[in-house]
PDB file with one MODEL, atoms N, CA, C and O in Angstrom:
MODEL        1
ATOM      1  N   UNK A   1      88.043 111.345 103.550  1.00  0.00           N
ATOM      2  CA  UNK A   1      87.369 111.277 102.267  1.00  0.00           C
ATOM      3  C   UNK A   1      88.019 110.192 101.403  1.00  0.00           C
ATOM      4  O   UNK A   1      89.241 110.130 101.267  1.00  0.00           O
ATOM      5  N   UNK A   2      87.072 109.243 100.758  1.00  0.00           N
ATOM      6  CA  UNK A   2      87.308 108.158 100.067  1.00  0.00           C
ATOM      7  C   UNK A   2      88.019 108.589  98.971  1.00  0.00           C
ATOM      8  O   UNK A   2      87.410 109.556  98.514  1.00  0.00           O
ATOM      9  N   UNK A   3      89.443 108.251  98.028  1.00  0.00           N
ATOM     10  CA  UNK A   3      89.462 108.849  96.684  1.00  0.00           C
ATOM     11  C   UNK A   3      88.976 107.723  95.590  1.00  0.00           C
ATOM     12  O   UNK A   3      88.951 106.515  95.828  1.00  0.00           O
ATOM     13  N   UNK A   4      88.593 108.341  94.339  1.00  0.00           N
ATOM     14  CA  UNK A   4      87.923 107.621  93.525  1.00  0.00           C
ATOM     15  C   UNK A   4      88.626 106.225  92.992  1.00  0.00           C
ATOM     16  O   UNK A   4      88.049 105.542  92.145  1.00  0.00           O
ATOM     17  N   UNK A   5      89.888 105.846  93.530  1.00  0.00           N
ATOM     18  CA  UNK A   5      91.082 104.748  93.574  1.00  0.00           C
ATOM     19  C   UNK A   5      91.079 104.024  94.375  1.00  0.00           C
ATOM     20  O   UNK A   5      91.542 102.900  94.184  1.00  0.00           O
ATOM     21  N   UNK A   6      90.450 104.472  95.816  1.00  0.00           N
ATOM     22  CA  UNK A   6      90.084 103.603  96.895  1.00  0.00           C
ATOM     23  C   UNK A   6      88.878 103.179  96.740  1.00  0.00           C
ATOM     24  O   UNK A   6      88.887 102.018  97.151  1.00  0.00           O
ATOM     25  N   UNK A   7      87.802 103.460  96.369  1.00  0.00           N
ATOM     26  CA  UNK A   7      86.552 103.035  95.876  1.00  0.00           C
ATOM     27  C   UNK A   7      86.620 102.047  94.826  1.00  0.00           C
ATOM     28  O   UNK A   7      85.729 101.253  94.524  1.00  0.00           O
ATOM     29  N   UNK A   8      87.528 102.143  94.405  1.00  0.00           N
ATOM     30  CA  UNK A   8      87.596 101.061  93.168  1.00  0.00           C
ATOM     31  C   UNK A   8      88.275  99.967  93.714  1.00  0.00           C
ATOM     32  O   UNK A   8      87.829  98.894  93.309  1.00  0.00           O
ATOM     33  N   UNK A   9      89.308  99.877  94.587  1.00  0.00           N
ATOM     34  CA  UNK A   9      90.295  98.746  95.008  1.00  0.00           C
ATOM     35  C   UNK A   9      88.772  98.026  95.962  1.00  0.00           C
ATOM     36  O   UNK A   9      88.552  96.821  95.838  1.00  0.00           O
ATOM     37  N   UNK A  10      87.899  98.838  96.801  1.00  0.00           N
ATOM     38  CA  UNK A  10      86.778  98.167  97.625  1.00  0.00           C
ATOM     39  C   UNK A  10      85.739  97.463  96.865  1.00  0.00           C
ATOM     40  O   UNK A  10      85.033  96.513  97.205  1.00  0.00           O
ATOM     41  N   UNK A  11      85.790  98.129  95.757  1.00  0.00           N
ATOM     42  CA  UNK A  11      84.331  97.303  94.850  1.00  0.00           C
ATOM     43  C   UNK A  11      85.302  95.766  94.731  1.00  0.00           C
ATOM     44  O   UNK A  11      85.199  94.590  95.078  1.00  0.00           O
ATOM     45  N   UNK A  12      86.237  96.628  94.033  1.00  0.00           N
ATOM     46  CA  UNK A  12      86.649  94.766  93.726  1.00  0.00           C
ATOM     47  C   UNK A  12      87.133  93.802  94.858  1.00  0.00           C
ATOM     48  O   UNK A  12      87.288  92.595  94.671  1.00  0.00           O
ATOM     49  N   UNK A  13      87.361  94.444  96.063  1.00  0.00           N
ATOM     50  CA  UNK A  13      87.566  93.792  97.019  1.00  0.00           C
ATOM     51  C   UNK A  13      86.456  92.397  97.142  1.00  0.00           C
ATOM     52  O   UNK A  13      86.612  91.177  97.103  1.00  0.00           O
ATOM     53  N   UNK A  14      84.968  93.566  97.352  1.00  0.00           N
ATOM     54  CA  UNK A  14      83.711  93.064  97.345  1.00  0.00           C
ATOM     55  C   UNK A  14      83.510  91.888  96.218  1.00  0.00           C
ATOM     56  O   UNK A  14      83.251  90.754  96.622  1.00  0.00           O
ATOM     57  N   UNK A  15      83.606  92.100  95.045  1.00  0.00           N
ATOM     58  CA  UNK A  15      83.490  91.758  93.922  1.00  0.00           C
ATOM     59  C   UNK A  15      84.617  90.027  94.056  1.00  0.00           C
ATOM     60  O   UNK A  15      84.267  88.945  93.586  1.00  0.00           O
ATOM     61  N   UNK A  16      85.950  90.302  94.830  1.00  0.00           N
ATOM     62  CA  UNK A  16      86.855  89.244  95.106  1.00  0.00           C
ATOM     63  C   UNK A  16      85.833  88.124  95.432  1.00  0.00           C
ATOM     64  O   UNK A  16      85.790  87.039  94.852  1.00  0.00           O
ATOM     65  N   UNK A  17      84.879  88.596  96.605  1.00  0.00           N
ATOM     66  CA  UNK A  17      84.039  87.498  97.616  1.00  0.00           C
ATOM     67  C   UNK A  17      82.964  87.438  96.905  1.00  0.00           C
ATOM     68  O   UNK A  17      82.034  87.097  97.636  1.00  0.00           O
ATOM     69  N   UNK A  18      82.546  87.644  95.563  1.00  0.00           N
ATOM     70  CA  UNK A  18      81.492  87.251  94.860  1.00  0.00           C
ATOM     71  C   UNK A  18      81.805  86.435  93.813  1.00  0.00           C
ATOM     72  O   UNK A  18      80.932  85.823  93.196  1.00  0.00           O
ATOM     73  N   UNK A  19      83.156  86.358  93.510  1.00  0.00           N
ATOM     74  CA  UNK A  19      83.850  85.655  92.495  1.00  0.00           C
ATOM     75  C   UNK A  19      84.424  84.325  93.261  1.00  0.00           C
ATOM     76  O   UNK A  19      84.399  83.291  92.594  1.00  0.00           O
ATOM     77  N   UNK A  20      84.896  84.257  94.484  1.00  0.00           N
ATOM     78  CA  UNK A  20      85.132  83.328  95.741  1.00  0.00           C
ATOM     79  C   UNK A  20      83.862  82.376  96.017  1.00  0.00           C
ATOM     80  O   UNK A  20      83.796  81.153  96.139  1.00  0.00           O
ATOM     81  N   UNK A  21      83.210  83.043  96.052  1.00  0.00           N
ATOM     82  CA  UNK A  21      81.734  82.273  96.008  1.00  0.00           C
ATOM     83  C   UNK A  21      81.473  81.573  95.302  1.00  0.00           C
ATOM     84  O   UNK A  21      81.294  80.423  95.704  1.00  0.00           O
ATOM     85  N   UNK A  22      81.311  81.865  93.912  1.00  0.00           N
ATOM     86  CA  UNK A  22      81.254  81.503  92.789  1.00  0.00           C
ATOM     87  C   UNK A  22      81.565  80.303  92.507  1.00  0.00           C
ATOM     88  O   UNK A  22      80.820  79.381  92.174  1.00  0.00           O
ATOM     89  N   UNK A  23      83.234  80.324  92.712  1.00  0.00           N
ATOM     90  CA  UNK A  23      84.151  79.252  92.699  1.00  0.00           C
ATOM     91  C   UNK A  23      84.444  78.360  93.926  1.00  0.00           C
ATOM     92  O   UNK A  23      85.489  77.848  94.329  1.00  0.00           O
ATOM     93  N   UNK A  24      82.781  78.338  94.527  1.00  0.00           N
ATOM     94  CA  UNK A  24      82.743  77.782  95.922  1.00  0.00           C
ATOM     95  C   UNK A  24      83.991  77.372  96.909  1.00  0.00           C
ATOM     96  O   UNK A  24      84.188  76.230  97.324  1.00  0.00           O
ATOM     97  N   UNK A  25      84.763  78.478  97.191  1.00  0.00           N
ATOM     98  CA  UNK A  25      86.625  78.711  97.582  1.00  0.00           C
ATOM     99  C   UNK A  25      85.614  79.262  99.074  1.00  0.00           C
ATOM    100  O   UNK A  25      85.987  78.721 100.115  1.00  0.00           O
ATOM    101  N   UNK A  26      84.743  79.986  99.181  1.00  0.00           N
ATOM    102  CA  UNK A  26      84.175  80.715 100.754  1.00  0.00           C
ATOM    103  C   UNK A  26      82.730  79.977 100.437  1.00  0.00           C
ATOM    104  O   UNK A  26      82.440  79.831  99.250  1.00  0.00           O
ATOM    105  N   UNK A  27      81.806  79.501 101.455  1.00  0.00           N
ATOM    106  CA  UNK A  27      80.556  79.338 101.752  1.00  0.00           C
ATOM    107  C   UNK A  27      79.848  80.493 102.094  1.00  0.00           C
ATOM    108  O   UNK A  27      78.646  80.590 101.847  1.00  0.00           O
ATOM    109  N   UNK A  28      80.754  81.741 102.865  1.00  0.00           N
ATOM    110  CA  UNK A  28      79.594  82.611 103.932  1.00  0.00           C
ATOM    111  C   UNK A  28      80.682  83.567 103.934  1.00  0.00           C
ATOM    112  O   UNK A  28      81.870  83.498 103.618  1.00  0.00           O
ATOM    113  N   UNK A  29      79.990  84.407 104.347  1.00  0.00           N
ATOM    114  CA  UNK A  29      80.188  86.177 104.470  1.00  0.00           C
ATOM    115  C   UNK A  29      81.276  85.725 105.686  1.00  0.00           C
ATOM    116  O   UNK A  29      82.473  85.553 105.455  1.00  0.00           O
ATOM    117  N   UNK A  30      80.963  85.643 106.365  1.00  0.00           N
ATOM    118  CA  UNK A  30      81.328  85.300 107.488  1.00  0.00           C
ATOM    119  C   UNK A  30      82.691  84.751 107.051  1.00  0.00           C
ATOM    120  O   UNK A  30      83.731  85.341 107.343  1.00  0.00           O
ATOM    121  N   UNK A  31      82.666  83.318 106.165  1.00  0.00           N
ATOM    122  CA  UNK A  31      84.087  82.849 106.345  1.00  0.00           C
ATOM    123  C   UNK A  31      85.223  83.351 105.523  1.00  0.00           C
ATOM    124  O   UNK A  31      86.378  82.962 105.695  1.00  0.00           O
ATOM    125  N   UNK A  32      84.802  84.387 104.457  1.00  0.00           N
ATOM    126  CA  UNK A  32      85.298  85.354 103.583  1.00  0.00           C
ATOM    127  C   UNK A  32      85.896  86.432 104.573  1.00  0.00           C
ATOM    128  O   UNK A  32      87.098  86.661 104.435  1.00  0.00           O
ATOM    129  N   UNK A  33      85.111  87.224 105.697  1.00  0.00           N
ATOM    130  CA  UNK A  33      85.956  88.171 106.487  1.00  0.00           C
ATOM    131  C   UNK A  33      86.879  87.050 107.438  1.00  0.00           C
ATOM    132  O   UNK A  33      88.084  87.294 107.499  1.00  0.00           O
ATOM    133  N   UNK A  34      86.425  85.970 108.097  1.00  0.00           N
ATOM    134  CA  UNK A  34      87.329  85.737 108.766  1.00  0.00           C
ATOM    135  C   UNK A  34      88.710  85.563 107.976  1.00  0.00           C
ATOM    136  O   UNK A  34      89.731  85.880 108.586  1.00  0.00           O
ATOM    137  N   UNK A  35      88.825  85.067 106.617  1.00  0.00           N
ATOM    138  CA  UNK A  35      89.424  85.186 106.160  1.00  0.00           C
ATOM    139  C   UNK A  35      90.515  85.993 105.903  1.00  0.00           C
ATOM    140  O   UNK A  35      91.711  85.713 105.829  1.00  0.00           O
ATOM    141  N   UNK A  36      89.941  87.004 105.782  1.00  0.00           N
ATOM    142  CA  UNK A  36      90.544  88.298 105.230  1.00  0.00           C
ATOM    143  C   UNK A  36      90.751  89.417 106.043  1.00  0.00           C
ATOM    144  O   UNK A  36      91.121  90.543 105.709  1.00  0.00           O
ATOM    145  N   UNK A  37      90.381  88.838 107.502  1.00  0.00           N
ATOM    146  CA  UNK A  37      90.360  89.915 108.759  1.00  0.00           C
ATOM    147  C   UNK A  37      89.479  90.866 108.904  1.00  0.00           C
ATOM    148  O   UNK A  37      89.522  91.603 109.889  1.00  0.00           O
ATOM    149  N   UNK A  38      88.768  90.965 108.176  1.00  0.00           N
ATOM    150  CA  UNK A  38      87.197  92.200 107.987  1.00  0.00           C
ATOM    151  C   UNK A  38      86.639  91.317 109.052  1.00  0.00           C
ATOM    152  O   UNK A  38      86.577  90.092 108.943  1.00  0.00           O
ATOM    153  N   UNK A  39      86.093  92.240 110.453  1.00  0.00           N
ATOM    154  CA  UNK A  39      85.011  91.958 110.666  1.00  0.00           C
ATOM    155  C   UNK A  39      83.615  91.690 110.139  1.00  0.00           C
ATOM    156  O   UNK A  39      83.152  92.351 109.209  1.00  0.00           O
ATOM    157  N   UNK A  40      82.931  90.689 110.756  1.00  0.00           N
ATOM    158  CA  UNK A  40      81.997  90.434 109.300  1.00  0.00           C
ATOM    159  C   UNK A  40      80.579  91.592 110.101  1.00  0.00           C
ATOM    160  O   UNK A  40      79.732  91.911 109.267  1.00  0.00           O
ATOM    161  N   UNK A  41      80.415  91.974 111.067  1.00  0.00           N
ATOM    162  CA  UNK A  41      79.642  93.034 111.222  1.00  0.00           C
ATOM    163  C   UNK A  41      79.883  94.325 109.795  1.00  0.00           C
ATOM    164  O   UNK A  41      78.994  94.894 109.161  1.00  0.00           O
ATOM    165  N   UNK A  42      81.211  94.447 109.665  1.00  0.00           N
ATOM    166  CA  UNK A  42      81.710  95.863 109.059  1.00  0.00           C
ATOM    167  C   UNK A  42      81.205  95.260 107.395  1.00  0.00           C
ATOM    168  O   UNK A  42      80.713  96.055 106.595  1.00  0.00           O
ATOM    169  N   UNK A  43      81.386  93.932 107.071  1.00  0.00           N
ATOM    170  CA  UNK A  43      80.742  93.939 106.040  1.00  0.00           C
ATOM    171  C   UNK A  43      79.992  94.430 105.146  1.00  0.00           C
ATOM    172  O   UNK A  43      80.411  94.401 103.989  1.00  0.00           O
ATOM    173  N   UNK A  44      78.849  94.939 105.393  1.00  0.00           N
ATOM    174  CA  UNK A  44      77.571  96.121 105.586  1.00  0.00           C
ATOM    175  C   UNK A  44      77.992  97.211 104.863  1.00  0.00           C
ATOM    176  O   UNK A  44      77.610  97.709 103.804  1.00  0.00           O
ATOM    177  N   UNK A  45      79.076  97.546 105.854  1.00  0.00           N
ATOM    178  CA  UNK A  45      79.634  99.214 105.690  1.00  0.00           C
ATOM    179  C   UNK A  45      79.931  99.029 104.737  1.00  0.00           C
ATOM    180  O   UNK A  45      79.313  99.540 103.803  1.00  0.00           O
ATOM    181  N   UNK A  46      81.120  98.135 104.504  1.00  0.00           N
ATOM    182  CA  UNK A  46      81.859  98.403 103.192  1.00  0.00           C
ATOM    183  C   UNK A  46      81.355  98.345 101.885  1.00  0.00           C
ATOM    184  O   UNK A  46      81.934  99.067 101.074  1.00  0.00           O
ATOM    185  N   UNK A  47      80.396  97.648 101.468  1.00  0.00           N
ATOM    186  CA  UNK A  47      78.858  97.355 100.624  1.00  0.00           C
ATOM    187  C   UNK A  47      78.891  99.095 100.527  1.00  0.00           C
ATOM    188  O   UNK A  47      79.431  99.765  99.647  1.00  0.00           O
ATOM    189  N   UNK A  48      78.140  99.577 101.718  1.00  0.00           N
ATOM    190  CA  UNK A  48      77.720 100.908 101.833  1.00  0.00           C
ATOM    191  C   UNK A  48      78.448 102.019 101.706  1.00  0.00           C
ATOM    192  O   UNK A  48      77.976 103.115 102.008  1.00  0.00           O
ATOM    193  N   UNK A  49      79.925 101.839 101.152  1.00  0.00           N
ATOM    194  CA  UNK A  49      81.075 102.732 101.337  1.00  0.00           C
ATOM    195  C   UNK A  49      81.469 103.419 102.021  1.00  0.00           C
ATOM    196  O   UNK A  49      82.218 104.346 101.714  1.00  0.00           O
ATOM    197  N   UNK A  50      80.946 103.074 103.504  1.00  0.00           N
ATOM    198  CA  UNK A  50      80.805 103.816 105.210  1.00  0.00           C
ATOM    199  C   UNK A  50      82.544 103.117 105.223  1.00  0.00           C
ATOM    200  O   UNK A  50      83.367 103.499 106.056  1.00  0.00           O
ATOM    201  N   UNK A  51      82.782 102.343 104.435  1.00  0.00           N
ATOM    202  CA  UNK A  51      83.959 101.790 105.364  1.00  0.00           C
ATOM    203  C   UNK A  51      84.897 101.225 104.155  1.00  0.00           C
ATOM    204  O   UNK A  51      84.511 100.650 103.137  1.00  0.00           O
ATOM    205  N   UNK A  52      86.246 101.546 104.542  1.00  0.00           N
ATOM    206  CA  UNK A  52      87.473 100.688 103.391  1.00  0.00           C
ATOM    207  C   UNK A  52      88.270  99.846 104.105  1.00  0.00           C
ATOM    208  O   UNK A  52      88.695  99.980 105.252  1.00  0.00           O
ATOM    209  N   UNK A  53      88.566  98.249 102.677  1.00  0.00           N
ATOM    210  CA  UNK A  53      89.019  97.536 103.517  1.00  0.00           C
ATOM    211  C   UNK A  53      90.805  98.158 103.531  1.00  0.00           C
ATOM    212  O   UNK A  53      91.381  99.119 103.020  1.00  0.00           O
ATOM    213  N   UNK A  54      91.284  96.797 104.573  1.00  0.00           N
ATOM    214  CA  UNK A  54      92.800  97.520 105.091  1.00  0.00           C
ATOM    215  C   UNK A  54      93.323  97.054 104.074  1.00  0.00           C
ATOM    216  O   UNK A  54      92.733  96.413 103.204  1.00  0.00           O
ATOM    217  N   UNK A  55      95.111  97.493 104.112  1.00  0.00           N
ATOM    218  CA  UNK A  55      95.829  96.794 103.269  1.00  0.00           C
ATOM    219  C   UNK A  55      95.809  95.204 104.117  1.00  0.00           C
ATOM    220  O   UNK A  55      95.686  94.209 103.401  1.00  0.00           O
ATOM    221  N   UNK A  56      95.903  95.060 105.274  1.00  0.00           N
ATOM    222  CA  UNK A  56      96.084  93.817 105.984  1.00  0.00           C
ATOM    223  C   UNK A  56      94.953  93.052 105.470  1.00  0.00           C
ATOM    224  O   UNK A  56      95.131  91.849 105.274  1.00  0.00           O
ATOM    225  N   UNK A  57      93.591  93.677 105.174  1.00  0.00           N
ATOM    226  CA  UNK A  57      92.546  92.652 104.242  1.00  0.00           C
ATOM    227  C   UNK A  57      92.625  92.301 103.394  1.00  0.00           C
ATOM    228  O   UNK A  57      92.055  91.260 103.069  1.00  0.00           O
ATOM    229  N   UNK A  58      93.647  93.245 102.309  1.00  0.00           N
ATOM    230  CA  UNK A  58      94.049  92.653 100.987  1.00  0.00           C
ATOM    231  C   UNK A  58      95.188  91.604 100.768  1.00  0.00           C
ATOM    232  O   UNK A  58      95.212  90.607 100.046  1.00  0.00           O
ATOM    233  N   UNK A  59      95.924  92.019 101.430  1.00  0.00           N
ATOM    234  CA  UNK A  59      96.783  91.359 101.696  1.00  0.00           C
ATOM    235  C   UNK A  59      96.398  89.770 102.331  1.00  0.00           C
ATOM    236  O   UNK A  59      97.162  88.857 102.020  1.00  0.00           O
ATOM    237  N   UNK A  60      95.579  89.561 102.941  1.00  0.00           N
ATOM    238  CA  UNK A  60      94.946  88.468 103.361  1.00  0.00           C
ATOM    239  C   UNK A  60      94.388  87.453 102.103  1.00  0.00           C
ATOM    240  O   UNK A  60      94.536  86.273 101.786  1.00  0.00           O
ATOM    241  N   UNK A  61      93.524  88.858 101.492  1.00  0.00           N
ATOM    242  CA  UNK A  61      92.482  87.914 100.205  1.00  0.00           C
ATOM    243  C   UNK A  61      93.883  87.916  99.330  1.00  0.00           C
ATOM    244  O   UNK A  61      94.006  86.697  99.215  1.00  0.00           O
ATOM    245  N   UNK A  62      94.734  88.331  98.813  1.00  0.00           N
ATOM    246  CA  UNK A  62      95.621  87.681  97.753  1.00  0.00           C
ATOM    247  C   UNK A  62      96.380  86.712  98.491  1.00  0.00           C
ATOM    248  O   UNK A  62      96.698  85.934  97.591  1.00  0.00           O
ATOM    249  N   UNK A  63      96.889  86.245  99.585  1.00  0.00           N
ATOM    250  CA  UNK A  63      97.535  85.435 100.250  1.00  0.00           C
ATOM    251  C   UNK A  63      96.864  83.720 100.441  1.00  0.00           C
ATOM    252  O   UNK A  63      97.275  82.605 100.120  1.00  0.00           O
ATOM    253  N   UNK A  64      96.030  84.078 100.913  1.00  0.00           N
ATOM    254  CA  UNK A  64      94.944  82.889 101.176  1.00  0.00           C
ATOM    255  C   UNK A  64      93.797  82.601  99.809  1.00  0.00           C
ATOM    256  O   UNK A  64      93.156  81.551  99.776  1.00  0.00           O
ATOM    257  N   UNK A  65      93.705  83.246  99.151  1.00  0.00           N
ATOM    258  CA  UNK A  65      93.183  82.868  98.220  1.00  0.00           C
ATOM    259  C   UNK A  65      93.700  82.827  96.642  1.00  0.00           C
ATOM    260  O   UNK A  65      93.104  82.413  95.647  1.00  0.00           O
ATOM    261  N   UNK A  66      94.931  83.366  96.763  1.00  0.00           N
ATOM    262  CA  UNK A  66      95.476  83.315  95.213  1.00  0.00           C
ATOM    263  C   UNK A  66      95.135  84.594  94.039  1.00  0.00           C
ATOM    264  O   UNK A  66      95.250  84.774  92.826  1.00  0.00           O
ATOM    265  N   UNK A  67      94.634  85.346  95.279  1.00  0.00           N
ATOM    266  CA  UNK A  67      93.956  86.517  94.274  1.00  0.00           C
ATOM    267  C   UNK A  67      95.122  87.903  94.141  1.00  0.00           C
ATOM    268  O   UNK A  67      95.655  88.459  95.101  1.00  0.00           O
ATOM    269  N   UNK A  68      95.369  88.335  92.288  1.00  0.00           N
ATOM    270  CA  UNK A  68      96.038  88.997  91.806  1.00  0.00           C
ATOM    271  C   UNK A  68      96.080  90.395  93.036  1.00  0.00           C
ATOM    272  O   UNK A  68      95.207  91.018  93.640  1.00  0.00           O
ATOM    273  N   UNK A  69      97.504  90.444  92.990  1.00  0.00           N
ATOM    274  CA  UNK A  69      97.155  92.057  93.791  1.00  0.00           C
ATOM    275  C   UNK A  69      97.451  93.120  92.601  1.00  0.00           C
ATOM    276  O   UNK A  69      97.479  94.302  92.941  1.00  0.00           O
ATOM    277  N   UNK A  70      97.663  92.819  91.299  1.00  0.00           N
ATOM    278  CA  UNK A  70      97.555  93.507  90.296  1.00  0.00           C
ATOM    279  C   UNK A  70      95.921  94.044  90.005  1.00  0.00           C
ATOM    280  O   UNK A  70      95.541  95.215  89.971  1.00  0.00           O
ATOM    281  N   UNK A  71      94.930  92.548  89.771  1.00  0.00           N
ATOM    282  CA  UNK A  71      93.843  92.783  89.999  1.00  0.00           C
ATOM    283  C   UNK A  71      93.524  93.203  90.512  1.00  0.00           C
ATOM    284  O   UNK A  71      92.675  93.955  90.034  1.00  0.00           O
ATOM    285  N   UNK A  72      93.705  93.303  91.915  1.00  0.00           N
ATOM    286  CA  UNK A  72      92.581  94.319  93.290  1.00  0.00           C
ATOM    287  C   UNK A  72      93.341  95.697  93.016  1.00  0.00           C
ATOM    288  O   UNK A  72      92.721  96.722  93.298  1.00  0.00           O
ATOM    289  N   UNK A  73      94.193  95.773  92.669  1.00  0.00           N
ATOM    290  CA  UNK A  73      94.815  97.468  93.052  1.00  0.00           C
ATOM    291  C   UNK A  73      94.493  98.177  91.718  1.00  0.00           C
ATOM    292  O   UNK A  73      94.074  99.326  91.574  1.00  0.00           O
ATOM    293  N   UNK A  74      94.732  97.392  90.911  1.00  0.00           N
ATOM    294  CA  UNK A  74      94.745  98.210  89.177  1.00  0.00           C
ATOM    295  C   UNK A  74      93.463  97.672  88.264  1.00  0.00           C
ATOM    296  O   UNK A  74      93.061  98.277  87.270  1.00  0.00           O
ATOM    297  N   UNK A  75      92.780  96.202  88.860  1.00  0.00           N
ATOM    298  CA  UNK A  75      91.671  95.631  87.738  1.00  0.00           C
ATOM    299  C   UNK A  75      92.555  95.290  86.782  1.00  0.00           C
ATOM    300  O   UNK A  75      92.163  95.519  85.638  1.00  0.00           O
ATOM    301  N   UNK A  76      93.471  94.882  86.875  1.00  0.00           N
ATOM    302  CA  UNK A  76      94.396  94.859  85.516  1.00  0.00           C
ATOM    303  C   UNK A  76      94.759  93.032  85.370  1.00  0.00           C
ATOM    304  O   UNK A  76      95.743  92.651  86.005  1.00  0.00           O
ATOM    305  N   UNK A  77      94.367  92.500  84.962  1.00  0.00           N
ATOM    306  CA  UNK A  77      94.782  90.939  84.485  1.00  0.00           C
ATOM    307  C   UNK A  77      93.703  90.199  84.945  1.00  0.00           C
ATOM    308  O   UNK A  77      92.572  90.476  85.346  1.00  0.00           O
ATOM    309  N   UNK A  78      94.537  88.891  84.735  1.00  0.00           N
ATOM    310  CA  UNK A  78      93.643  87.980  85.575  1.00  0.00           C
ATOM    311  C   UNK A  78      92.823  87.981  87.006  1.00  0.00           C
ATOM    312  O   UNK A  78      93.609  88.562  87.754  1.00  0.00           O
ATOM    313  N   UNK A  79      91.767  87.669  87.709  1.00  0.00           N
ATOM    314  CA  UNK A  79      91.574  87.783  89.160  1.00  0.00           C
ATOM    315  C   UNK A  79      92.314  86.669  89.757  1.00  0.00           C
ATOM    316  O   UNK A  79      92.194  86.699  90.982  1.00  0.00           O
ATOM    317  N   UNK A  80      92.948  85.815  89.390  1.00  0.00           N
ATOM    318  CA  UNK A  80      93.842  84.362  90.200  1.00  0.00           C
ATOM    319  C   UNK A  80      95.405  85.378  89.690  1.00  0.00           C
ATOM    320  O   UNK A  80      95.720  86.088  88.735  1.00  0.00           O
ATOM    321  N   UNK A  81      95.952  84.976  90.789  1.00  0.00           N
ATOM    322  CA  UNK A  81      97.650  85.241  90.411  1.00  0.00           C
ATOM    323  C   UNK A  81      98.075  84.274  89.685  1.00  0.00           C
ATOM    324  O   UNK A  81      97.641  83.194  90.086  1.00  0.00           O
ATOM    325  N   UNK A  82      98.701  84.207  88.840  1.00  0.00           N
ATOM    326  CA  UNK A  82      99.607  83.461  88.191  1.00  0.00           C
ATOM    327  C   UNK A  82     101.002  82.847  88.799  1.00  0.00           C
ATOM    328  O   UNK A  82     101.918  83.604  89.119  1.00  0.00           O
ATOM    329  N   UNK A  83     101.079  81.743  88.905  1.00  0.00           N
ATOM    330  CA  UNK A  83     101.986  81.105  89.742  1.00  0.00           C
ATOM    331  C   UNK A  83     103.575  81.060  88.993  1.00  0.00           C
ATOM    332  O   UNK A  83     104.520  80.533  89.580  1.00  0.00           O
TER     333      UNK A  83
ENDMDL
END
């Protein structure tokens, strides 16, 4: 069972690769999971809350992309880490 803390770290997970987009940093679904180690089949799921990403996915999207792990875990600051 999902808790209402893990549902929130996944939206914004999601929300990471819509803001990535944005800031044309990913082209495709596709190069966002390869990214981040999500299979991009499971993509879907996680949209659908069938599925949560890993810490190894988060850990990926703040590594390779500069994204706060304050932000993904708490929503709390900026979405870019501060260098």
């Amino acid at each position: 069972m999902k808790t209402p803390q893990r549902t929130e770290i996944d939206k914004r997970f999601l929300k990471a690769y819509r803001l990535l987009y944005a800031d044309e940093k990913v082209q495709m679904k596709k190069d966002f999971c390869v990214a981040t180690g999500l299979q991009p089949q499971n993509f879907s799921m996680l949209e659908r809350g069938d599925l949560s990403c890993t810490v190894d996915n988060i850990y990926n999207l703040c590594t390779k992309f500069g994204v706060s792990i304050e932000w993904i875990f708490f929503g709390r600051g900026d979405f870019y880490a501060q260098d």
